[in-house]
C-alpha positions in Angstrom: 0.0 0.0 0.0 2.9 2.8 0.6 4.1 1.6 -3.1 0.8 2.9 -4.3 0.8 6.1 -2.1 4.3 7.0 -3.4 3.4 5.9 -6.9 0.1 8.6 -6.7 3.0 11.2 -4.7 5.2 10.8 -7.4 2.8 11.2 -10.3 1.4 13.9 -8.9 4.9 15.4 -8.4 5.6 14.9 -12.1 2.3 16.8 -12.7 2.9 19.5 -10.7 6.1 19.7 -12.4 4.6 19.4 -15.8 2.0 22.2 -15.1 4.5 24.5 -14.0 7.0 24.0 -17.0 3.8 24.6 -19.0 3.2 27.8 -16.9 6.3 29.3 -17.5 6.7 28.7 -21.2 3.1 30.0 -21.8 4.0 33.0 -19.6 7.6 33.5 -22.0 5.2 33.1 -24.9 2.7 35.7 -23.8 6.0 38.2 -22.4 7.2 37.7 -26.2 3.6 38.6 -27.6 3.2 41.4 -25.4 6.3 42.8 -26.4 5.6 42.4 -30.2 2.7 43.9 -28.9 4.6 46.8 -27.5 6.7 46.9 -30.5 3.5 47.3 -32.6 1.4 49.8 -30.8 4.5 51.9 -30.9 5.0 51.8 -34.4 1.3 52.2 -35.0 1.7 55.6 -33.1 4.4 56.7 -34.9 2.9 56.0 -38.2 -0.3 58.3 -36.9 1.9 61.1 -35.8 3.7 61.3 -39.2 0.5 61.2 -40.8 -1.4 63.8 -38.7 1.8 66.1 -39.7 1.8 65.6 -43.0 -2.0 66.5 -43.1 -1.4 69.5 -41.1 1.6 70.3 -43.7 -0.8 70.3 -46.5 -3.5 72.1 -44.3 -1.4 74.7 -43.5 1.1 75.4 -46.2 2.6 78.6 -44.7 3.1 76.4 -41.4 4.6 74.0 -43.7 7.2 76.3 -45.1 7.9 77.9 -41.3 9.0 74.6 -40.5 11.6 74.5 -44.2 9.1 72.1 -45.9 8.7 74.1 -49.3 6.3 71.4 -51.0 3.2 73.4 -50.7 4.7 76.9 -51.5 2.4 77.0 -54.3 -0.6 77.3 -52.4 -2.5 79.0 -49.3 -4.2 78.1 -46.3 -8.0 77.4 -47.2 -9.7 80.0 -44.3 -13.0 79.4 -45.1 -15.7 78.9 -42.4 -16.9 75.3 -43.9 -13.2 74.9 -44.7 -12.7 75.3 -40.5 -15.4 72.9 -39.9 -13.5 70.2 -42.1 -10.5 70.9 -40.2 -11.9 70.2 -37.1 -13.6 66.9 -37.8 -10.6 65.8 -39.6 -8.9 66.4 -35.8 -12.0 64.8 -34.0 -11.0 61.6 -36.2 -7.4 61.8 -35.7 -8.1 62.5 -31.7 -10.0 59.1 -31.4 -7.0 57.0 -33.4 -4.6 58.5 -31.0 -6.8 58.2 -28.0 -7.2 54.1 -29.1 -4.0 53.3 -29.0 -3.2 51.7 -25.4 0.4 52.8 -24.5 0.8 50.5 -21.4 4.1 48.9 -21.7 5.2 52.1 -24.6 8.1 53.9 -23.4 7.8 57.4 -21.8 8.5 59.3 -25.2 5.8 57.1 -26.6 3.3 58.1 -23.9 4.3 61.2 -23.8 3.9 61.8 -27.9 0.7 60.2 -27.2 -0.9 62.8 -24.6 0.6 65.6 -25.7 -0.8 65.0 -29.3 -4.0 64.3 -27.8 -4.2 67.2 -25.8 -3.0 69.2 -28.4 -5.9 67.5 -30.9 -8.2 68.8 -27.8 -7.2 72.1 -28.0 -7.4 72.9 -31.3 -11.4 71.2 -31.7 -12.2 73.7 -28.5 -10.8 76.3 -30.5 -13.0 75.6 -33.7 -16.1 75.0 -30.8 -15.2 78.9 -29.5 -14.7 79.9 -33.3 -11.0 80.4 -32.3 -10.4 81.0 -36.5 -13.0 84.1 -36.1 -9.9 86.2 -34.4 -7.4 86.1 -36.4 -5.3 88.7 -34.3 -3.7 87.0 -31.0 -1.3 87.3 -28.3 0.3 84.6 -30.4 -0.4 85.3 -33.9 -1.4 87.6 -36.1 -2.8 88.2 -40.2 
């Protein structure tokens, strides 16, 4: 009878021991997803803050050439009341792709990119909400 008791002990040792190996490399594989994970999200973000740049390059053509980018010199800023409205739904759009991107694990320049473009997205659709474009003289800009 203790040859059947130590039989059951030692096959449920082995289990044990089976289960845990098959923890751990189920926990490596989902480390190794996460990061590709990681390694995604942050690449996805990237991507979205060189696009909403480029957009606001070829929005804002004389912002465009402030900054030494010369590709739009041939045109102007559209400043146009429906033109504003456009604008600002075209941020609304961009604000909820940054906002969806989950930037746990992302490093702090990631996250920080992330809120500040956000916020900045923010800013700018309160401004169209308070017809910011209806002044165009400013403390920080002018005609």
């Amino acid at each position: 009878m203790n040859n059947h008791r130590f039989f059951t002990a030692a096959t449920l040792l082995a289990l044990v021991a089976a289960t845990l190996s098959a923890i751990v490399v189920l926990g490596l594989r989902a480390e190794a997803q996460t990061s590709a994970s990681v390694g995604q999200r942050s690449s996805q973000l990237n991507k979205l803050l060189d696009q909403e740049w480029q957009w606001r390059m070829r929005d804002r053509p004389e912002l465009a050439t402030a900054f030494g980018d010369y590709r739009y010199n041939n045109r102007w800023s559209e400043v146009s009341v429906a033109h504003e409205a456009k604008r600002a739904e075209v941020e609304k759009r961009f604000l909820a792709r940054f906002e969806s991107i989950d930037t746990t694990g992302l490093s702090e320049r990631d996250r920080l990119n992330q809120e500040l473009m956000a916020q900045w997205l923010k800013q700018q659709i309160e401004g169209y909400r308070l017809k910011a474009f209806e002044m165009p003289v400013n403390q920080f800009m002018g005609l």
